[in-house]
C-alpha positions as CSV (number, residue, x, y, z in Angstrom):
1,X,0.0,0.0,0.0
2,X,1.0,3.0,-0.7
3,X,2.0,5.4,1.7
4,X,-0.3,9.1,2.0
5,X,3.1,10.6,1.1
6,X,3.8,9.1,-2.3
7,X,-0.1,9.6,-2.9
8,X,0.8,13.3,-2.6
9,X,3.8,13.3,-5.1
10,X,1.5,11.6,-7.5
11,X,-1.4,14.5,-6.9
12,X,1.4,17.1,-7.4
13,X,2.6,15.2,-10.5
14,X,-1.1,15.3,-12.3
15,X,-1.6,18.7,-10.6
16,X,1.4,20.0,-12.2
17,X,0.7,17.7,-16.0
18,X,-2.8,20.0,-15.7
19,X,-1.7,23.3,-15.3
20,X,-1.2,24.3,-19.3
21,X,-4.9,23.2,-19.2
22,X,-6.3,25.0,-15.8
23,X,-3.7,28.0,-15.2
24,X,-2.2,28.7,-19.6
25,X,-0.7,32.0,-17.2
26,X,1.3,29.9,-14.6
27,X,3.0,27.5,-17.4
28,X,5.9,29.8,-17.9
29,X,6.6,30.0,-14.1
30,X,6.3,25.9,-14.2
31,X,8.4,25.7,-17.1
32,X,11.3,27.9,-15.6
33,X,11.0,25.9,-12.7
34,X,11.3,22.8,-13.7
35,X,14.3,23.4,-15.9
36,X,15.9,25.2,-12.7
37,X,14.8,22.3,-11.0
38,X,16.7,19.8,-12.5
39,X,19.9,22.1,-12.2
40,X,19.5,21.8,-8.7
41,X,18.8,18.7,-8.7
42,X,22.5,18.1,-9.7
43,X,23.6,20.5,-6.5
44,X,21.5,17.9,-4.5
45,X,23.4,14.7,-5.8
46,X,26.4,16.6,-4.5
47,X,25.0,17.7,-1.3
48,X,24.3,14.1,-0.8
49,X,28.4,13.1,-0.3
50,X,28.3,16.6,1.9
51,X,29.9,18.4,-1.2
52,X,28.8,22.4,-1.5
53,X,29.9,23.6,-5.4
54,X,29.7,27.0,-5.7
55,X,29.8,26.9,-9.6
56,X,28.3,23.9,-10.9
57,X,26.1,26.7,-12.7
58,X,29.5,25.8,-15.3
59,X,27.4,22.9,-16.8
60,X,24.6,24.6,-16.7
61,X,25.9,27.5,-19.2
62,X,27.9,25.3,-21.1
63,X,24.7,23.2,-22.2
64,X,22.5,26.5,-23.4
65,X,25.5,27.2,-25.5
66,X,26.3,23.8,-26.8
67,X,22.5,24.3,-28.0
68,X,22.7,27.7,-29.4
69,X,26.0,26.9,-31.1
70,X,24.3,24.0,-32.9
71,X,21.7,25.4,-33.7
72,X,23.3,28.4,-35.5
73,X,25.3,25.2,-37.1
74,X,22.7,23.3,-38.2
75,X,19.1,25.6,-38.3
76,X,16.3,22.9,-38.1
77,X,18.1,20.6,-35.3
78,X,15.6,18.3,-33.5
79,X,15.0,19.0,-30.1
80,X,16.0,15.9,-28.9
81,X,19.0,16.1,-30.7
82,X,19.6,19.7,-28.8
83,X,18.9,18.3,-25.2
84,X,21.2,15.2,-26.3
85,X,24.2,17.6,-27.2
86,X,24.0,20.0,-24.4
87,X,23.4,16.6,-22.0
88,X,26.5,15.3,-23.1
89,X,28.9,18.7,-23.1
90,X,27.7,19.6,-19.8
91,X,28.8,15.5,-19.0
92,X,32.0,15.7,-21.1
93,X,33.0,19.4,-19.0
94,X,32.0,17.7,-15.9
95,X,34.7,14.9,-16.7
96,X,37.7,17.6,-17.2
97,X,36.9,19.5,-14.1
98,X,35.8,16.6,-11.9
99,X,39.4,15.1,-12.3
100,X,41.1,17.8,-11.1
101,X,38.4,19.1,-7.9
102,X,37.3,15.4,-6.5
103,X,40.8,15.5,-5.2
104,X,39.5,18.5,-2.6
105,X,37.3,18.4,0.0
106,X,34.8,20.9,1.8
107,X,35.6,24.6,1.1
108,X,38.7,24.0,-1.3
109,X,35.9,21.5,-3.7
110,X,33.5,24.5,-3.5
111,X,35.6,27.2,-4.2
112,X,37.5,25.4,-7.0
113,X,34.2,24.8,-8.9
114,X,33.2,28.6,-8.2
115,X,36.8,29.1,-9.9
116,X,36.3,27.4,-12.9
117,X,32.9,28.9,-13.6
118,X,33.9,31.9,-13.4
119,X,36.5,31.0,-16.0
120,X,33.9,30.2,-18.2
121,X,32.2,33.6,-17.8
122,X,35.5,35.7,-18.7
123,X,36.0,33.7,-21.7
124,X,31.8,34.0,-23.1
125,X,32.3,38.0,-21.8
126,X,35.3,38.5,-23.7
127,X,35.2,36.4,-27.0
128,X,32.2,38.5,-28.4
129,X,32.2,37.9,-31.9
130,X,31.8,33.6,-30.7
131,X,29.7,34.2,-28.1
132,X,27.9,37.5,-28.8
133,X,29.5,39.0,-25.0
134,X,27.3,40.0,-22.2
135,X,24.4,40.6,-24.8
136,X,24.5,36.4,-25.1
137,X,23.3,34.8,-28.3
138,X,20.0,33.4,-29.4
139,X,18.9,29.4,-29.3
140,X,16.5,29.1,-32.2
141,X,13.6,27.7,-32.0
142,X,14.4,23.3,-32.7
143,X,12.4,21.4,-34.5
144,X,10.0,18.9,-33.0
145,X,10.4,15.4,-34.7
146,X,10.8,17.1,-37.9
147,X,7.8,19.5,-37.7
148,X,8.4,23.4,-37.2
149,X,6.4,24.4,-34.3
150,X,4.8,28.4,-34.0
151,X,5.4,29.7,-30.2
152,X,2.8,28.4,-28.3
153,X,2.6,24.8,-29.7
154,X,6.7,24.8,-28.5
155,X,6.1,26.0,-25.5
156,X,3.5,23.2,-25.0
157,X,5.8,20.4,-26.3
158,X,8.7,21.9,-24.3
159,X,6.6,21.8,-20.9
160,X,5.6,18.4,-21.1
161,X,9.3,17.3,-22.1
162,X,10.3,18.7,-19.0
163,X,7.6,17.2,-16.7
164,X,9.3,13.7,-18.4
165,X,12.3,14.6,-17.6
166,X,11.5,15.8,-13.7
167,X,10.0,12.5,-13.1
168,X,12.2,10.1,-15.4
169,X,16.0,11.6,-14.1
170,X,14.0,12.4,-10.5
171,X,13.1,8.7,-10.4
172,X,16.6,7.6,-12.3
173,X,18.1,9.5,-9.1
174,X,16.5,8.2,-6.5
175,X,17.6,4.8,-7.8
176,X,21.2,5.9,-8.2
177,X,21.2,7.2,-4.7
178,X,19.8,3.5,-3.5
179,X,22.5,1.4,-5.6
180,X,26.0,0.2,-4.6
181,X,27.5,2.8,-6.9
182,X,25.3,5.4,-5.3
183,X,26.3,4.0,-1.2
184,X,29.6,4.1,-2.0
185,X,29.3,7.9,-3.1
186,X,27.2,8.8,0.0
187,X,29.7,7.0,2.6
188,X,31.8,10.0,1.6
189,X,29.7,12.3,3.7
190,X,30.3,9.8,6.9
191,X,33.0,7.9,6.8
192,X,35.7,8.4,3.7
193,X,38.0,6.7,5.4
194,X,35.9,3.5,5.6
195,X,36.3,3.5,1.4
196,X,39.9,3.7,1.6
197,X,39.9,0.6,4.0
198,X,37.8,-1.5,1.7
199,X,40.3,-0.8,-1.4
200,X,37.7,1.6,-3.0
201,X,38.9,4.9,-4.4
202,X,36.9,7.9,-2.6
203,X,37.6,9.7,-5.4
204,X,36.3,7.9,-8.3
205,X,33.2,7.5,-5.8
206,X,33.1,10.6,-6.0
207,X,33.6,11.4,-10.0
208,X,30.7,9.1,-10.4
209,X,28.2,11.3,-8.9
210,X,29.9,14.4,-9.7
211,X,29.4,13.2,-13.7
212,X,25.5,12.7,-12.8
213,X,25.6,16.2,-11.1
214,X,27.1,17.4,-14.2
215,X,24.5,16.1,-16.8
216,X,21.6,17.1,-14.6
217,X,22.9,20.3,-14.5
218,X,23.1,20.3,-18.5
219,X,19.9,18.9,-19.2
220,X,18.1,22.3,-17.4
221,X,20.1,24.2,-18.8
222,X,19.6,23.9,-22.1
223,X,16.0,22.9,-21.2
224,X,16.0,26.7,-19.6
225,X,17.9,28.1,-23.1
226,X,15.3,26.8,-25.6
227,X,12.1,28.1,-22.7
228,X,13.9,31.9,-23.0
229,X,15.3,31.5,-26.5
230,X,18.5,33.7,-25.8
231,X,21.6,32.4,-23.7
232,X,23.6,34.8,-21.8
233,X,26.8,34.5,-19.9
234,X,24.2,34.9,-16.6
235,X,24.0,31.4,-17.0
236,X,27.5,30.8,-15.3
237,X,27.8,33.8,-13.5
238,X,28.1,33.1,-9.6
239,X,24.9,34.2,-8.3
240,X,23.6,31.1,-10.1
241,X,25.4,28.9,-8.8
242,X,24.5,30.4,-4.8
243,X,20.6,30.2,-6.4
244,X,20.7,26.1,-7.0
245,X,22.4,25.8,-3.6
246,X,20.4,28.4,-2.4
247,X,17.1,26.2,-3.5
248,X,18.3,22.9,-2.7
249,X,18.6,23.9,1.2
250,X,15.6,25.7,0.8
251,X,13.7,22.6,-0.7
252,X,15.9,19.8,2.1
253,X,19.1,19.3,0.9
254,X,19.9,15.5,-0.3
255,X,15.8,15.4,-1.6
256,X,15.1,14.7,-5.0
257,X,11.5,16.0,-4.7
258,X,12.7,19.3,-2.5
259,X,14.7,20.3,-5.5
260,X,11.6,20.9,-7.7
261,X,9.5,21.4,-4.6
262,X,12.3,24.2,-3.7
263,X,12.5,25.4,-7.1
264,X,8.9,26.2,-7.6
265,X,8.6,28.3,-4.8
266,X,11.6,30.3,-5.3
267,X,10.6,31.2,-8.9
268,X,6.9,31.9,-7.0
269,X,8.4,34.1,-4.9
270,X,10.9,35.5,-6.9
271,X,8.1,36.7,-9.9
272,X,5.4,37.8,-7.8
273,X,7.4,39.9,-4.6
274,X,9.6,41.4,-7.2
275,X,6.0,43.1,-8.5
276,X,5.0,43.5,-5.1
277,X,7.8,44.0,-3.3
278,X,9.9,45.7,-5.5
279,X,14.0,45.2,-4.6
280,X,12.8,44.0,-1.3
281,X,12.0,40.4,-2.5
282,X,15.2,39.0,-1.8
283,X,15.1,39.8,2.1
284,X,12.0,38.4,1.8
285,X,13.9,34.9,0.7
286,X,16.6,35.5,2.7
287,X,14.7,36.0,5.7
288,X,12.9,32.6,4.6
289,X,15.6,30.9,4.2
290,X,16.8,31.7,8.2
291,X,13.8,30.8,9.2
292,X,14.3,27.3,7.5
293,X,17.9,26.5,8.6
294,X,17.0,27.7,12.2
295,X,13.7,25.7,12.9
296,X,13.2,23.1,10.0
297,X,16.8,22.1,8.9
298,X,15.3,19.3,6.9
299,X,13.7,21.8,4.6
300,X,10.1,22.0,3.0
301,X,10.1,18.4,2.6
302,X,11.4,17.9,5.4
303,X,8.4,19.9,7.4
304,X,6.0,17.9,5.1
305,X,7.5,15.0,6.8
306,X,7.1,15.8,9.8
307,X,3.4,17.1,9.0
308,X,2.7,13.8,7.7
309,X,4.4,11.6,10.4
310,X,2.5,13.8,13.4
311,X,-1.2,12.8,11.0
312,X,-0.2,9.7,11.3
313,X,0.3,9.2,14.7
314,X,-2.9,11.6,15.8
315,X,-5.1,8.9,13.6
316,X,-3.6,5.6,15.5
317,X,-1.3,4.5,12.6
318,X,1.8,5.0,15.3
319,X,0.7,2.2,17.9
């Protein structure tokens, strides 16, 4: 049976597959979110070996462009062609620098990864003629199994990819988190040494899920490019990166589901208080984000857990 938990997620799921249907003005806050989503859900595959990188927002840049490039390659690209090639540069980037940072540990991993980011943004801010400078470049509309698409039918076909992909790489994950592969990587948090005792290589642990961090990363952000059409070297710039870490504490850091959860709220909050609330909206998340870390360390899912667990106590399902 399945627990009232899991009955939720599968509410939000359909919830979230309807609102195109119910709420046409919210799909552009879903879509963003999503795609930022599954960015932090790489942060969160990190977070889970207690690793803090404060520039995976690398991978996320580097897939919009892989997509824009290609596309101002090769006009008429599929789409799934375009998610494939920014998947596997963000993967193939994540392999160079991984080699070189899974050597570190703590402050020296996270700064390192804010290091090469930034890197990455001096070379898209200065080679303007590639990469069109701070004014970014555009990421044409792709094709969609051949078929050119006008705005809205994209924007349809691109919402729906991404609610796949939230629940295919959320599930894909979870079950990466549960396997050897995925034990070994989370010993790191507790006991490193341990690894080293049994003849396993922390780092190469580690490289695993830093790979899978990598191409999560990629896969929203050139999910994010082809929603906004234009790619900017904002994509990699370090305020990013401190927004997908941001999130994924916000959302319960290690959760799959607080990543999304995490990045819907944020986006939320972010598009409606900075009407509101003017410049004032990022106290308002700051001042959220206290409250969170001070009295509900577990995050949003974490309080839904404990919501959930105190229901089901009160109604005798404790004893």
């Amino acid at each position: 049976m399945k627990s009232p938990l899991s009955l939720l997620w599968l509410v939000v799921i359909l919830v979230v597959m309807a609102v195109p249907i119910a709420a046409p003005s919210m799909k552009l806050l879903f879509t963003f979110a999503m795609a930022k989503g599954l960015g932090v859900l790489g942060v969160t595959v990190l977070l889970r070996a207690g690793q803090v990188s404060f520039g995976h927002a690398l991978y996320f840049g580097i897939a919009a462009y892989a997509g824009a490039f290609l596309m101002a390659a090769m006009p008429g690209m599929d789409i799934l062609i375009v998610l494939l090639a920014g998947g596997i540069g963000a993967t193939v980037a994540g392999l160079f620098v991984g080699l070189f940072v899974v050597r570190y540990r703590g402050i020296f991993f996270g700064m390192l990864n804010l290091a090469f980011s930034m890197i990455f943004w001096s070379i898209l801010e200065k080679f303007y003629h590639y990469t069109g400078g701070a004014d970014g470049i555009r990421l044409e509309r792709p094709n969609v199994f051949g078929s050119a698409m006008n705005h809205t039918d994209f924007g349809l076909v691109l919402y729906y990819m991404l609610v796949a992909l939230m629940i295919g790489l959320g599930w894909y994950t979870m079950r990466w988190f549960n396997s050897p592969v995925g034990q070994l990587f989370q010993t790191i948090k507790t006991n490193e040494t341990r690894l080293e005792y049994l003849g396993i290589s922390p780092k190469r642990a580690l490289l695993s899920g830093y790979l899978l961090s990598a191409a999560l990363c990629g896969v929203g952000g050139v999910m994010m490019g082809m929603a906004q059409g234009v790619v900017t070297p904002e994509y990699v710039w370090w305020v990013r990166s401190a927004e997908m870490v941001f999130i994924a504490v916000l959302g319960g850091s290690g959760s799959v589901q607080g990543a999304f959860l995490g990045a819907l709220i944020y986006e939320a909050v972010r598009t409606y208080a900075s009407v509101y609330a003017g410049d004032v909206w990022q106290m308002i998340l700051g001042g959220f984000l206290l409250v969170i870390i001070l009295f509900a360390p577990g995050g949003l899912i974490g309080i839904l857990q404990s919501l959930f667990k105190r229901s089901h106590d009160k109604t005798g399902g404790g004893k």
